[in-house]
Backbone as JSON, one array per atom type, in Angstrom:
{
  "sequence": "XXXXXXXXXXXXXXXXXXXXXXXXXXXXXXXXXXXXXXXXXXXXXXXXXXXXXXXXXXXXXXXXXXXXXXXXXXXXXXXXXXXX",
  "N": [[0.85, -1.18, 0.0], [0.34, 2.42, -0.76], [2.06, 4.98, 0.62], [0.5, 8.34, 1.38], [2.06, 10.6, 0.14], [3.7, 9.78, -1.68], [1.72, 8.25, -3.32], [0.22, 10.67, -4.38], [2.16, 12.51, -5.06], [4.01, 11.52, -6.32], [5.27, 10.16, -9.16], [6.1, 7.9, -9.89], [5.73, 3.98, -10.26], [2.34, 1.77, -9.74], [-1.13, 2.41, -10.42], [-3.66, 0.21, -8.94], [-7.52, -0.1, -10.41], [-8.92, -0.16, -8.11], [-7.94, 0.85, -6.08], [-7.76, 3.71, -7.61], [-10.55, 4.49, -8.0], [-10.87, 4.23, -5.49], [-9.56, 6.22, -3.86], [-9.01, 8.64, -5.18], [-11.0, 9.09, -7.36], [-13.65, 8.61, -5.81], [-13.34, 10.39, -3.22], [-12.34, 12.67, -4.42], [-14.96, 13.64, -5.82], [-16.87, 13.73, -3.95], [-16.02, 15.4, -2.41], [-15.49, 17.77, -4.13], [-18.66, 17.97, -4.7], [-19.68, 18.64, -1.95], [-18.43, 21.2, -1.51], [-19.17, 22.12, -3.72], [-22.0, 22.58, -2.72], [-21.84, 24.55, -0.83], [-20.77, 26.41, -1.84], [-23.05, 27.67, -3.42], [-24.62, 27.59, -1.18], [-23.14, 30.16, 0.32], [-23.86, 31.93, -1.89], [-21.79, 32.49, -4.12], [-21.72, 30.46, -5.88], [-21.39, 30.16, -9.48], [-23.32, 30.48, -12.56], [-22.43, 30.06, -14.92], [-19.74, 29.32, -15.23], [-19.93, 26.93, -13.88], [-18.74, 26.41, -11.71], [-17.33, 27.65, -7.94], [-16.11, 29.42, -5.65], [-14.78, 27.96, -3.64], [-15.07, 25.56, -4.73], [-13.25, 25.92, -7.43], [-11.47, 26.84, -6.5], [-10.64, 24.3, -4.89], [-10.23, 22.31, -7.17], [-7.92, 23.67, -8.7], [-6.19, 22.72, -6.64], [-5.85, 20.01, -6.55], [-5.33, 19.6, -9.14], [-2.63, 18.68, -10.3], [-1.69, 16.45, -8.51], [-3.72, 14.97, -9.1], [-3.19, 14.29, -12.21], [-0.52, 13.06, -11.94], [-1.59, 10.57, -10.77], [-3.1, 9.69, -12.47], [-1.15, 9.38, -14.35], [0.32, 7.07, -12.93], [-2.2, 5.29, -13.29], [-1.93, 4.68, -16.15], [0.56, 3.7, -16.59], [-0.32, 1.09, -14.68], [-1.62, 0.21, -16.46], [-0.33, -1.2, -18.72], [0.64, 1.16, -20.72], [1.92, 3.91, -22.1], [2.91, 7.04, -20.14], [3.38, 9.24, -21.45], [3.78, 9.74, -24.17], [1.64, 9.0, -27.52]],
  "CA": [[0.0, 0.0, 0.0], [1.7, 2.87, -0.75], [1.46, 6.27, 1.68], [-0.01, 9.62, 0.95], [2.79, 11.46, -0.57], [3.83, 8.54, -2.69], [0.43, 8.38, -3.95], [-0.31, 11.96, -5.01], [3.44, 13.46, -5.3], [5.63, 10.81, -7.45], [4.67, 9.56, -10.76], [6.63, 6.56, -9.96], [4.97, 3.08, -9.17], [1.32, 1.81, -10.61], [-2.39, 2.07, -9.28], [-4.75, -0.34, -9.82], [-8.54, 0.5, -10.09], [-9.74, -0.35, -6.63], [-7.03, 2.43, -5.61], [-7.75, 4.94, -8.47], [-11.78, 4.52, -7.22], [-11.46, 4.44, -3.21], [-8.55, 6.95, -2.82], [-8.62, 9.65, -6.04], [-12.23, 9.68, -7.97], [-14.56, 9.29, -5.03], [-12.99, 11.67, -2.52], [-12.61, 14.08, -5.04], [-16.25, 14.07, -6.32], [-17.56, 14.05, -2.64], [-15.71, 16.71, -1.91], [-16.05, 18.81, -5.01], [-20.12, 18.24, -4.25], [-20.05, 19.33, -0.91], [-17.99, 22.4, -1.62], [-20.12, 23.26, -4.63], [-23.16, 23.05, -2.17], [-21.2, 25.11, 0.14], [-20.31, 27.68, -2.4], [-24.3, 27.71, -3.62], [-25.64, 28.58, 0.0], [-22.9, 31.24, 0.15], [-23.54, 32.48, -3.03], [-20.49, 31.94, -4.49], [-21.81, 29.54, -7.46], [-21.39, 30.58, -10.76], [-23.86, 29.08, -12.74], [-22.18, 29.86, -16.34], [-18.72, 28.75, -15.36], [-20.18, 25.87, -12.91], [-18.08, 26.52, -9.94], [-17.97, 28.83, -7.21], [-15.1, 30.31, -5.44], [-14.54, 27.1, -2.56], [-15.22, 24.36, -5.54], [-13.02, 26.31, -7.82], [-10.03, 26.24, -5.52], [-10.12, 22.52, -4.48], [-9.86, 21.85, -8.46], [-6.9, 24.39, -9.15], [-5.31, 22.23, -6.12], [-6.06, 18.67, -7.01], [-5.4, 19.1, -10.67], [-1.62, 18.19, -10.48], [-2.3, 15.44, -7.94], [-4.84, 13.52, -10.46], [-2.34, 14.19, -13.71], [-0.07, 12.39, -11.33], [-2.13, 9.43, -10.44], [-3.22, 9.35, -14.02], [0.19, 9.03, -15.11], [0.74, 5.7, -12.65], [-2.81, 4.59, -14.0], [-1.07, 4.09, -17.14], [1.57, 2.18, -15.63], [-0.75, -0.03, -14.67], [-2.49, -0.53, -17.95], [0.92, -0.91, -19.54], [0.89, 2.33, -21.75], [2.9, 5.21, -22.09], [1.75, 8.34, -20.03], [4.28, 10.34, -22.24], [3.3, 9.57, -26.02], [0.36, 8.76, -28.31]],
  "C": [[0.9, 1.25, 0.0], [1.17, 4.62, 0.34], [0.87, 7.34, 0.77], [0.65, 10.27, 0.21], [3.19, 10.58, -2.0], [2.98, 8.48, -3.65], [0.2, 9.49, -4.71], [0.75, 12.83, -5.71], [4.38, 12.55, -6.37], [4.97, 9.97, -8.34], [5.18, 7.9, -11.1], [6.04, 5.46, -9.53], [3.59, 2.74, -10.53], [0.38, 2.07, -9.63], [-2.96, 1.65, -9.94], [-6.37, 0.37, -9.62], [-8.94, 0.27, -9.16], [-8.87, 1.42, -6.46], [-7.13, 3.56, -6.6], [-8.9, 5.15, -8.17], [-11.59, 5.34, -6.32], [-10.1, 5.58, -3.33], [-8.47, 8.42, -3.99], [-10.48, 9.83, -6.85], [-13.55, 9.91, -7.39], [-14.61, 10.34, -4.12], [-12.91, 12.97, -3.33], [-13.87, 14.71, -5.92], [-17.06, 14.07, -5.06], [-17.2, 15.26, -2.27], [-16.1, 18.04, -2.71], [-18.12, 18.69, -4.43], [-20.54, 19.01, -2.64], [-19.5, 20.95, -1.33], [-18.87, 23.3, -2.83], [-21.67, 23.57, -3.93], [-22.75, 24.54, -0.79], [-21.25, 26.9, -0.88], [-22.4, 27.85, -2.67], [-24.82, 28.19, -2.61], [-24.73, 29.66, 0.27], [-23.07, 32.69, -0.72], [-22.43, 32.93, -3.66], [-20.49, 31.18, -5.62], [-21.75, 30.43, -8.72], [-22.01, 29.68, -11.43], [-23.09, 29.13, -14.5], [-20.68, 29.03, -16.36], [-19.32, 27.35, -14.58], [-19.5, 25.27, -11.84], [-18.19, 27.62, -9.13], [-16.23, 28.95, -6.38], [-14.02, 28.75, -4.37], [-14.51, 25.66, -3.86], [-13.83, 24.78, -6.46], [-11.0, 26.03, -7.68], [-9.38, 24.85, -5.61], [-9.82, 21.99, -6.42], [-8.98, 22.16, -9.09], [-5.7, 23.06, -8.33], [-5.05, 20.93, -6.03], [-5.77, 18.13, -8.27], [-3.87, 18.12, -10.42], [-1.47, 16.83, -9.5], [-2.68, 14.49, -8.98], [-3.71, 13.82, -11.57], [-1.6, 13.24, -12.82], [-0.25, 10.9, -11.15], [-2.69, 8.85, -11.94], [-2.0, 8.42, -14.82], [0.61, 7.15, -14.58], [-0.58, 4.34, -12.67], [-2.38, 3.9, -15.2], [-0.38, 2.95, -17.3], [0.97, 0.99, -15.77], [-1.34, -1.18, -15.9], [-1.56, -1.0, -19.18], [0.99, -0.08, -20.75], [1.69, 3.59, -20.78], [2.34, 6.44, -21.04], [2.59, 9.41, -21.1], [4.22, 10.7, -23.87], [1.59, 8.84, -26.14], [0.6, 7.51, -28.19]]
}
């Protein structure tokens, strides 16, 4: 199992789908939903862009994270993350 930093910070390694699920696509769609209900009762939503100031954030700071975990999805699937 590999730790937290490992996971999100180094491109090195694989993840299979249980671990690309439970640790990267549901936490970050629970969270994005709460925060976009969050931003909505602040008023804070934007409804043309479809974020709000608190949703907005957590997606600026998660992007490089997920490219990351993307990259040792790959891995797993034995393809490239670097070429076509």
């Amino acid at each position: 199992m590999m730790d937290f930093k490992k996971f999100y910070f180094s491109p090195e390694g694989r993840v299979n789908r249980q671990q690309w699920w439970l640790r990267l696509t549901l936490p970050v769609l629970v969270i994005t939903m709460i925060l976009g209900m969050i931003d909505a009762t602040t008023g804070r939503f934007d409804p043309e862009t479809g974020l709000g100031l608190f949703s907005g954030i957590f997606s600026l700071i998660v992007l490089i994270p997920s490219i990351i975990v993307y990259i040792k999805r790959f891995h797993d699937r034995d393809k490239s993350a670097g070429g076509c």
